[in-house]
MMTF fields as JSON, N, C-alpha, C and O atoms, coordinates in Angstrom:
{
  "mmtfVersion": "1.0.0",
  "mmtfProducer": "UNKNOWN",
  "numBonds": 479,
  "numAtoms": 480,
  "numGroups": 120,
  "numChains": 1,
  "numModels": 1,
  "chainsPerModel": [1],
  "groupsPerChain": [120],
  "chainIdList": ["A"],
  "bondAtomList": [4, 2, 8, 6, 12, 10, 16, 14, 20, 18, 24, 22, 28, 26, 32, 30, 36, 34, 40, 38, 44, 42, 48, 46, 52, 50, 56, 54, 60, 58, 64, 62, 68, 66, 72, 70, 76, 74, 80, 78, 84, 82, 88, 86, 92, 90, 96, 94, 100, 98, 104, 102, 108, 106, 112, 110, 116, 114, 120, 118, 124, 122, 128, 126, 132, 130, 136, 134, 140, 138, 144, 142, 148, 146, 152, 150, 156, 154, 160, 158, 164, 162, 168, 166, 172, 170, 176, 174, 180, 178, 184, 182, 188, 186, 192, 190, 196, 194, 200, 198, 204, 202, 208, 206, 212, 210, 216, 214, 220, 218, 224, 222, 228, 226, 232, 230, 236, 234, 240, 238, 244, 242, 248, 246, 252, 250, 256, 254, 260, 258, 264, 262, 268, 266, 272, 270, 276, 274, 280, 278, 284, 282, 288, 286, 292, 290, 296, 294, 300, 298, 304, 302, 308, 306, 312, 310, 316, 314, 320, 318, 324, 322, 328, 326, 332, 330, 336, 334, 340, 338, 344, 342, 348, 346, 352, 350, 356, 354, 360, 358, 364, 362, 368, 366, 372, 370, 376, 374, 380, 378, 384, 382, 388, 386, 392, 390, 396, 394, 400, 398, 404, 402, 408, 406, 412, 410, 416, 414, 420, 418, 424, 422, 428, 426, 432, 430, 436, 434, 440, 438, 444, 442, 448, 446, 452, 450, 456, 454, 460, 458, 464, 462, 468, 466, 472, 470, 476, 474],
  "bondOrderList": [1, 1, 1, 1, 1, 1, 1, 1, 1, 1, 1, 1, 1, 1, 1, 1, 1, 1, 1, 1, 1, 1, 1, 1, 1, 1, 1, 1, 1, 1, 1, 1, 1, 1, 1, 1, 1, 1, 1, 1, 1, 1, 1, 1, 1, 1, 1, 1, 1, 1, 1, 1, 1, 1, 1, 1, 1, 1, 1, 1, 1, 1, 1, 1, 1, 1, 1, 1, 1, 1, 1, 1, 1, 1, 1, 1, 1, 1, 1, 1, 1, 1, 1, 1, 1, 1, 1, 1, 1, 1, 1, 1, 1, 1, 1, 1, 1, 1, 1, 1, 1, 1, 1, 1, 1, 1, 1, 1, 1, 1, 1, 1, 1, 1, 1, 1, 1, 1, 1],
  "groupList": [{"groupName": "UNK", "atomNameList": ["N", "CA", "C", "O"], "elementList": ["N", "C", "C", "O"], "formalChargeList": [0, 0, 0, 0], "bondAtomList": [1, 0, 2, 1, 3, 2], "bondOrderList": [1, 1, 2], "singleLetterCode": "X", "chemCompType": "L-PEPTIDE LINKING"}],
  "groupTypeList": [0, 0, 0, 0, 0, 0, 0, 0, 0, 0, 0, 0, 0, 0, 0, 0, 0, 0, 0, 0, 0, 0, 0, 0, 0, 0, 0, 0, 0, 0, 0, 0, 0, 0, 0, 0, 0, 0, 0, 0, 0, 0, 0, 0, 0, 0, 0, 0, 0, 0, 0, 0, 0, 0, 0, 0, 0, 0, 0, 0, 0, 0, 0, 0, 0, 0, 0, 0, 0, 0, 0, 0, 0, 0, 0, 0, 0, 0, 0, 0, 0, 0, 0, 0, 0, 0, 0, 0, 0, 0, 0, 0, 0, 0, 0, 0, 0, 0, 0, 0, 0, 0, 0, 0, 0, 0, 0, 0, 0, 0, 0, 0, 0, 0, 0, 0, 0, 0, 0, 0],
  "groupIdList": [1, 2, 3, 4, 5, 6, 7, 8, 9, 10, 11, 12, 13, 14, 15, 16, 17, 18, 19, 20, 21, 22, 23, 24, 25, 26, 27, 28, 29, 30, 31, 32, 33, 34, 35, 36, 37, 38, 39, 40, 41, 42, 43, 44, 45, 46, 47, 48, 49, 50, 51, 52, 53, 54, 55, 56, 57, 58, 59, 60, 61, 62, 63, 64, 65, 66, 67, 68, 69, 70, 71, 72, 73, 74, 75, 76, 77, 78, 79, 80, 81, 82, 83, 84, 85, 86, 87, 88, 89, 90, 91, 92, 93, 94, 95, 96, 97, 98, 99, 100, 101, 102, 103, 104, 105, 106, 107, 108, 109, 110, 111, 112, 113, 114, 115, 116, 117, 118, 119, 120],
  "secStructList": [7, 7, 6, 6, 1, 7, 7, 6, 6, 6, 1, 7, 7, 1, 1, 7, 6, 6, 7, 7, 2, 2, 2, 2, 2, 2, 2, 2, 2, 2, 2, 2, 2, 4, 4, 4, 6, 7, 3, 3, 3, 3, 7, 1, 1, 7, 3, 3, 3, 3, 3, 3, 3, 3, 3, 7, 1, 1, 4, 4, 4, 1, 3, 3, 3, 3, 3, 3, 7, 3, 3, 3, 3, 6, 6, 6, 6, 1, 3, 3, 3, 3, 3, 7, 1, 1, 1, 7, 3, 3, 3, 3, 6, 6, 7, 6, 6, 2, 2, 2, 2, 2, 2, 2, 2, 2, 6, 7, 7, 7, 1, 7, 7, 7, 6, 6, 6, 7, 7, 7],
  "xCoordList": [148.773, 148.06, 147.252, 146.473, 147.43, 146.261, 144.914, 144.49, 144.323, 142.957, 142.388, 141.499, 143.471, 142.771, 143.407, 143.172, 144.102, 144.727, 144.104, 143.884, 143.377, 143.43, 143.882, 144.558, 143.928, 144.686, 144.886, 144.16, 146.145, 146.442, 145.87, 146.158, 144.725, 144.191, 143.022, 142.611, 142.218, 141.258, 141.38, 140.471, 143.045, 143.293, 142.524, 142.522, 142.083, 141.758, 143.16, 144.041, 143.172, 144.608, 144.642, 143.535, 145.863, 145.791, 145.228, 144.284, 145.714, 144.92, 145.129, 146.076, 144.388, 144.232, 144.74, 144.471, 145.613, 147.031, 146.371, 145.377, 147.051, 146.864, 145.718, 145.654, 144.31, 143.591, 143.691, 144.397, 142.692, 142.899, 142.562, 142.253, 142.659, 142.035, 140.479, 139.794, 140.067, 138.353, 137.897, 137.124, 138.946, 138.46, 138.595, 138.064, 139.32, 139.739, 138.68, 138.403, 138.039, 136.672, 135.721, 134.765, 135.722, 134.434, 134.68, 133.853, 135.524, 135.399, 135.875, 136.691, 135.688, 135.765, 133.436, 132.463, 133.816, 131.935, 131.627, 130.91, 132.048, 131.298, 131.385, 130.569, 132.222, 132.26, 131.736, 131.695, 131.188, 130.149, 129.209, 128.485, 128.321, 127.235, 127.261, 126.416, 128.365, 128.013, 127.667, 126.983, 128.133, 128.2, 126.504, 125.909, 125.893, 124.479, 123.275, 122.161, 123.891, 123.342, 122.773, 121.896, 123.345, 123.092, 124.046, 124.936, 123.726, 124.64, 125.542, 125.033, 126.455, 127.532, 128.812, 129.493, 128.957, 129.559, 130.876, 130.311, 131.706, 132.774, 133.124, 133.673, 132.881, 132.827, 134.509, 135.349, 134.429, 135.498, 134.291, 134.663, 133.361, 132.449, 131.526, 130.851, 131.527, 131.557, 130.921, 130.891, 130.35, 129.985, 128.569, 127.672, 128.134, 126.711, 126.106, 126.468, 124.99, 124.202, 123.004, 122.404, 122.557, 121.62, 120.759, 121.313, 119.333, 118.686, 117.816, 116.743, 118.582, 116.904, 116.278, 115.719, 115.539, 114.446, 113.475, 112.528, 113.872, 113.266, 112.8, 113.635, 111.32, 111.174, 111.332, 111.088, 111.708, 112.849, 111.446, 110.48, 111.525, 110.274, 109.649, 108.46, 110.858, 110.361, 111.14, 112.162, 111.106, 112.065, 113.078, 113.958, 113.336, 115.135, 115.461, 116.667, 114.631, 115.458, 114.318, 113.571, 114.592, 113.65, 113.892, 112.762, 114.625, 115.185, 115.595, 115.879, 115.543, 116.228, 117.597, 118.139, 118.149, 119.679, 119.783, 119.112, 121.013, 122.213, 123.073, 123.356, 123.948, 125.289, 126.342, 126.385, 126.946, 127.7, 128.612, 129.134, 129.246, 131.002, 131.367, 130.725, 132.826, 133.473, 134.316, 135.103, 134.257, 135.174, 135.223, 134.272, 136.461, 136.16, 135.038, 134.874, 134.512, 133.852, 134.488, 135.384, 134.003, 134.524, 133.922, 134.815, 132.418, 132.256, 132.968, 133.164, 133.296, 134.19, 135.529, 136.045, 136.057, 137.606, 138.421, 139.601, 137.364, 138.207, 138.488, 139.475, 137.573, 137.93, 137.113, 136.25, 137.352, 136.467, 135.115, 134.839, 133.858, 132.963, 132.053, 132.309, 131.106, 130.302, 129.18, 128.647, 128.873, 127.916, 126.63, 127.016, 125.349, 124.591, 124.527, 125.501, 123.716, 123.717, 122.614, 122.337, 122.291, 121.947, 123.032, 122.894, 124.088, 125.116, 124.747, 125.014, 123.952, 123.792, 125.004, 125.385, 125.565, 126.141, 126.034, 125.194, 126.497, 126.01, 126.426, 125.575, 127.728, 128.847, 130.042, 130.388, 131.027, 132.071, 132.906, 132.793, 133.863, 134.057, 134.783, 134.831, 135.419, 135.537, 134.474, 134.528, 133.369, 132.344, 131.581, 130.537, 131.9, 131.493, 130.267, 129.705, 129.797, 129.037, 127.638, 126.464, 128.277, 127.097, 126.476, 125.275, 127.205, 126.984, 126.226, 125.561, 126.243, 126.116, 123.994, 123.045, 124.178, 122.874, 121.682, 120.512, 122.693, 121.667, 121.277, 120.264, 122.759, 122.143, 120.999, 120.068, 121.108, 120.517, 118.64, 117.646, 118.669, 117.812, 117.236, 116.158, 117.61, 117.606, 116.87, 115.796, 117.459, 117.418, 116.503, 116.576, 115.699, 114.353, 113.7, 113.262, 113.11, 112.252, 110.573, 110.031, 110.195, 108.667, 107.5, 106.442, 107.589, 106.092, 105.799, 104.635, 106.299, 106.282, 106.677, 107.005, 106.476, 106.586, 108.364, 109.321, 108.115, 109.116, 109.495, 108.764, 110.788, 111.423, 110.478, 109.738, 110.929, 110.03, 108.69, 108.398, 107.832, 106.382, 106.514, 106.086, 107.112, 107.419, 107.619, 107.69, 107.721, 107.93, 106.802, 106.058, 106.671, 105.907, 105.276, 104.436],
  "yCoordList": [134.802, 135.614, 136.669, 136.34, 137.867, 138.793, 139.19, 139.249, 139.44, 139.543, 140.545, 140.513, 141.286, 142.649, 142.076, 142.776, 141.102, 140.545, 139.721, 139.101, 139.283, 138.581, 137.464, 137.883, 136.135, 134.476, 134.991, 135.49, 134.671, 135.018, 134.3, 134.444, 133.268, 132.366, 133.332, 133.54, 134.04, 134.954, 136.223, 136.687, 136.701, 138.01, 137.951, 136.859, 138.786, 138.937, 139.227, 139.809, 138.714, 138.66, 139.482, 139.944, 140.183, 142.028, 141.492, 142.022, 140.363, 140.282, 138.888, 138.19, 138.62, 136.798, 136.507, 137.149, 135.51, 134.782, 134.573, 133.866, 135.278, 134.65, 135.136, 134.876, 136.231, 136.846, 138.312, 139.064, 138.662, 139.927, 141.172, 140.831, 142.168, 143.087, 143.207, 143.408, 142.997, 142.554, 141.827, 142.033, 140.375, 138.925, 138.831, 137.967, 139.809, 139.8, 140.333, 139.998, 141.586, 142.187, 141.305, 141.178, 140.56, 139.96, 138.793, 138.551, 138.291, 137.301, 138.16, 137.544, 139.083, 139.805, 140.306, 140.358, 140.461, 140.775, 139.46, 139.296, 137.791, 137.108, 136.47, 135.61, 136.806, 136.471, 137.01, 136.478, 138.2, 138.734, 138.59, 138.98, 138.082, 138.021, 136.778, 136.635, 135.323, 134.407, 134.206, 133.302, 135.037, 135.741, 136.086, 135.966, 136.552, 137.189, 135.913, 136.192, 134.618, 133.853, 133.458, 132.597, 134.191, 133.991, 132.913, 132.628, 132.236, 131.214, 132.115, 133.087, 131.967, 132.394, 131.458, 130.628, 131.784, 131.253, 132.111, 133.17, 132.276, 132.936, 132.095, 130.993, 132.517, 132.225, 133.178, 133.837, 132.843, 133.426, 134.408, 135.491, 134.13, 135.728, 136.563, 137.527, 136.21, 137.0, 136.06, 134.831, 136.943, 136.732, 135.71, 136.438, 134.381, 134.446, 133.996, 133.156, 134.997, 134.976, 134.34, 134.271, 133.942, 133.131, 133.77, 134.257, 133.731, 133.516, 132.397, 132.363, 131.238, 130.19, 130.3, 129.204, 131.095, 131.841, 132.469, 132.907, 132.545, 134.128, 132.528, 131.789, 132.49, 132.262, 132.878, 134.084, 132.311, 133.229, 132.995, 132.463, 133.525, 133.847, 132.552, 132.375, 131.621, 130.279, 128.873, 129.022, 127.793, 126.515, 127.136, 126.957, 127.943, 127.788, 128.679, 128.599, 129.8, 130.764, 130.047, 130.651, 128.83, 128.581, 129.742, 130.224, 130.683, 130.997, 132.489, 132.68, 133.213, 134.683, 134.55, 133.648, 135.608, 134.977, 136.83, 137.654, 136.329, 138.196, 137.671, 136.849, 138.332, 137.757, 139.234, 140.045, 139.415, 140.754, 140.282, 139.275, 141.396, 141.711, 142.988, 144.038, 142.658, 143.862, 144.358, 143.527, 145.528, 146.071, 147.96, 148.623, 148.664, 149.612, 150.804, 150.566, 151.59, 152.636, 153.592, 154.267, 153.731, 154.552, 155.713, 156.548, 156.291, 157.33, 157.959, 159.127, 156.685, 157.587, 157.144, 156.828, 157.182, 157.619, 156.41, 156.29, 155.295, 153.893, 153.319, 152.594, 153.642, 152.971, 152.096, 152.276, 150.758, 149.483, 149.832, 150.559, 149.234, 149.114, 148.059, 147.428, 147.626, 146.257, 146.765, 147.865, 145.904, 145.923, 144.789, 143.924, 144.875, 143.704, 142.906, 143.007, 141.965, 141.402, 141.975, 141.328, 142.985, 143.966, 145.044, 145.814, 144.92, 145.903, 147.246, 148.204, 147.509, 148.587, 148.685, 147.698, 149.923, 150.078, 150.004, 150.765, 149.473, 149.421, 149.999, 150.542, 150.198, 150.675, 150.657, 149.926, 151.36, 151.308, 150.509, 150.552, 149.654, 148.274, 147.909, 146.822, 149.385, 149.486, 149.02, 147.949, 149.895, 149.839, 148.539, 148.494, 147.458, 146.589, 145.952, 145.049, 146.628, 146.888, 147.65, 147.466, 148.577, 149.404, 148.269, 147.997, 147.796, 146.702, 145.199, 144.657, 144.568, 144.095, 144.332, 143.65, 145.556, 146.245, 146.073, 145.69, 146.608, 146.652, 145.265, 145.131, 143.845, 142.811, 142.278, 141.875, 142.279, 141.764, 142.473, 141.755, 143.667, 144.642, 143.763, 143.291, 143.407, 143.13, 142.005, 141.942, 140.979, 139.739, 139.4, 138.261, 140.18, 139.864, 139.299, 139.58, 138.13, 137.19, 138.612, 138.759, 139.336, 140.296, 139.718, 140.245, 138.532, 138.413, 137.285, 136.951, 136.542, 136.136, 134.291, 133.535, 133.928, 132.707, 132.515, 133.248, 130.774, 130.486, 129.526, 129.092, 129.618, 129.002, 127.199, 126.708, 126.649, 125.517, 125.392, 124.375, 126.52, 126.711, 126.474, 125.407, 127.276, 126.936, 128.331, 129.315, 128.489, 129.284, 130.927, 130.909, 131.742, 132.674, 132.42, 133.215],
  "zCoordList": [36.95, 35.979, 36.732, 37.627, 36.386, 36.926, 36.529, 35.375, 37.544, 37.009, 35.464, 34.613, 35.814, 34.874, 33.716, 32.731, 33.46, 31.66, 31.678, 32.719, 30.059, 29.811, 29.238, 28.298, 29.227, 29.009, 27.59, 26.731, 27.697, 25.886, 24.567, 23.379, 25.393, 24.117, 24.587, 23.445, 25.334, 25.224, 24.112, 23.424, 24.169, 23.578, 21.956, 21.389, 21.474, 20.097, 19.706, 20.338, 18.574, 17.693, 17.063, 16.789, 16.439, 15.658, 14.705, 14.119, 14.403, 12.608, 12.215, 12.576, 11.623, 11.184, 10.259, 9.244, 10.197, 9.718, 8.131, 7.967, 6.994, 5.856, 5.023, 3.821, 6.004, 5.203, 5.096, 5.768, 3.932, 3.538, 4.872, 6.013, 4.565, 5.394, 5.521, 6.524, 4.02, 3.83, 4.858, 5.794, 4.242, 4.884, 6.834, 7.533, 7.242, 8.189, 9.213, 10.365, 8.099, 9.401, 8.992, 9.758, 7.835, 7.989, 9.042, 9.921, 8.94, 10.342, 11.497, 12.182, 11.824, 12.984, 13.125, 13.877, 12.052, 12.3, 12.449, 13.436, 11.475, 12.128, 13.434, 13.768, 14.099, 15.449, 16.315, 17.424, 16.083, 16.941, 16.605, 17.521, 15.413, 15.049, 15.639, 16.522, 15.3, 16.571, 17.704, 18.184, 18.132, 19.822, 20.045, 21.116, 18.712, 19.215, 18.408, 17.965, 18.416, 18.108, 16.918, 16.849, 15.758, 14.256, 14.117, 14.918, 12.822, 11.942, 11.174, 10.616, 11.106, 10.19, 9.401, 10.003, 7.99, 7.097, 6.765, 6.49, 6.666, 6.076, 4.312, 4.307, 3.484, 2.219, 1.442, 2.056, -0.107, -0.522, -1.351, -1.804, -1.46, -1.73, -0.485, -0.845, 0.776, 1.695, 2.888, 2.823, 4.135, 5.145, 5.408, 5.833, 5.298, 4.831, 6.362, 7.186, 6.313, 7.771, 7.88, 6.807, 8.642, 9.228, 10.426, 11.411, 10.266, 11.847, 11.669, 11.067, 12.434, 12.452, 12.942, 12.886, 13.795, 14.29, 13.943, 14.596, 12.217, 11.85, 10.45, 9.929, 10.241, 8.627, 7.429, 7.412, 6.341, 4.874, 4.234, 4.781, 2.892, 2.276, 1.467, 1.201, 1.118, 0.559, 0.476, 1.146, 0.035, -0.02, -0.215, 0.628, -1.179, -1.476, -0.352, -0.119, 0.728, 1.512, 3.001, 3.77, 2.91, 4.778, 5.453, 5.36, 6.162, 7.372, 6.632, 5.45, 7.456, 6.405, 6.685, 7.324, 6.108, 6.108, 4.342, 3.72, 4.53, 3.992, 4.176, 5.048, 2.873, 2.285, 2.502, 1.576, 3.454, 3.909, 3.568, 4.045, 2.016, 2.022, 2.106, 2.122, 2.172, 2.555, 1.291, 0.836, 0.704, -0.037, -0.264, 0.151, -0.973, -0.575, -1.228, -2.424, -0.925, -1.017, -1.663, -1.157, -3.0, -3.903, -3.252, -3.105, -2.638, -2.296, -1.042, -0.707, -0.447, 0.616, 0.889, 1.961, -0.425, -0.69, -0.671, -0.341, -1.194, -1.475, 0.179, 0.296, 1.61, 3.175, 2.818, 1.958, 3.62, 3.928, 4.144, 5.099, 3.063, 4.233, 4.083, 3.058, 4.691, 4.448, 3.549, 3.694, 2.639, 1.603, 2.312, 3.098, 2.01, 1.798, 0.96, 0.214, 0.617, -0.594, -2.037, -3.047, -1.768, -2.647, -3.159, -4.11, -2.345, -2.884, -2.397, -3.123, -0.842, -0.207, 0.837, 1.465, 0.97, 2.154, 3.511, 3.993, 4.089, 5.591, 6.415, 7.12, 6.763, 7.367, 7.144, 6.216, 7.816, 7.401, 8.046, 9.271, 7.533, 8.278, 9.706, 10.282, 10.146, 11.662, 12.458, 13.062, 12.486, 12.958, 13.096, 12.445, 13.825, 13.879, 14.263, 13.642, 15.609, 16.408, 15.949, 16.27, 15.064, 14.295, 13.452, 13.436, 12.925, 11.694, 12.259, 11.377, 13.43, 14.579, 14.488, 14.1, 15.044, 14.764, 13.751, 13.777, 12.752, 11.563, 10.718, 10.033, 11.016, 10.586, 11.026, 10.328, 12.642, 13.787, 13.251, 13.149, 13.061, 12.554, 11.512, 11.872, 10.364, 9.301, 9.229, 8.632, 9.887, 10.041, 11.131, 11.594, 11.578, 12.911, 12.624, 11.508, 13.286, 13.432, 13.74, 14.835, 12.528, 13.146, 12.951, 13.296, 12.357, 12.68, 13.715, 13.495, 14.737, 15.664, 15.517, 16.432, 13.848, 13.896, 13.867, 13.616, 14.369, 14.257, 12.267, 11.377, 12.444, 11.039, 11.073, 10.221, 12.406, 12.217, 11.49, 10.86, 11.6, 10.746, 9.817, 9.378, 9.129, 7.555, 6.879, 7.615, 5.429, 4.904, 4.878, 5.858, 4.311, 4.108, 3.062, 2.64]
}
């Protein structure tokens, strides 16, 4: 094997067996949001995120946490893009990395406590 390839169980796969194109970036976003140490869910109504780090505002939300799907953008011409769970746009669903960002953004632990404390 050479150095500069990677092990074909390393390769990212063109596309994942059996889901949609939606379903497909959202588990492509959640694997990098794993990667940056969030919880992630892949659901049949979308992406659901996690930071246990960060305290959520009460019992039913301990931990903050956003429900990212993917569908298309009537304003920009019916292309993929990720929604929040307010139904704001985020990006467009290439952009993974951008999107990466703004959950990570989103989802910050700012006022210094941890989820163990307790709620807000």
């Amino acid at each position: 094997m050479s150095f500069d390839q990677p092990r074909e169980t390393d390769a990212e796969p063109a596309s994942f067996s059996g889901l949609s194109v939606a379903e497909a970036r959202l588990a492509a976003l959640g694997a990098h949001l794993r990667a940056h140490r969030l919880v992630v869910e892949l659901t049949s109504t979308g992406l659901k995120v996690r930071n246990l780090d960060a305290p959520g505002c009460c019992d039913e939300n301990p931990v903050l946490s956003d429900k990212i799907t993917c569908r298309p953008f009537d304003r920009d011409g019916g292309h993929l893009w990720f929604f929040d769970s307010s139904g704001h746009p985020i990006t467009e669903a290439e952009r993974i990395v951008d999107t990466v960002v703004w959950v990570k953004g989103r989802l910050a632990n700012r006022d210094g406590r941890s989820a163990a404390e307790g709620t807000l």
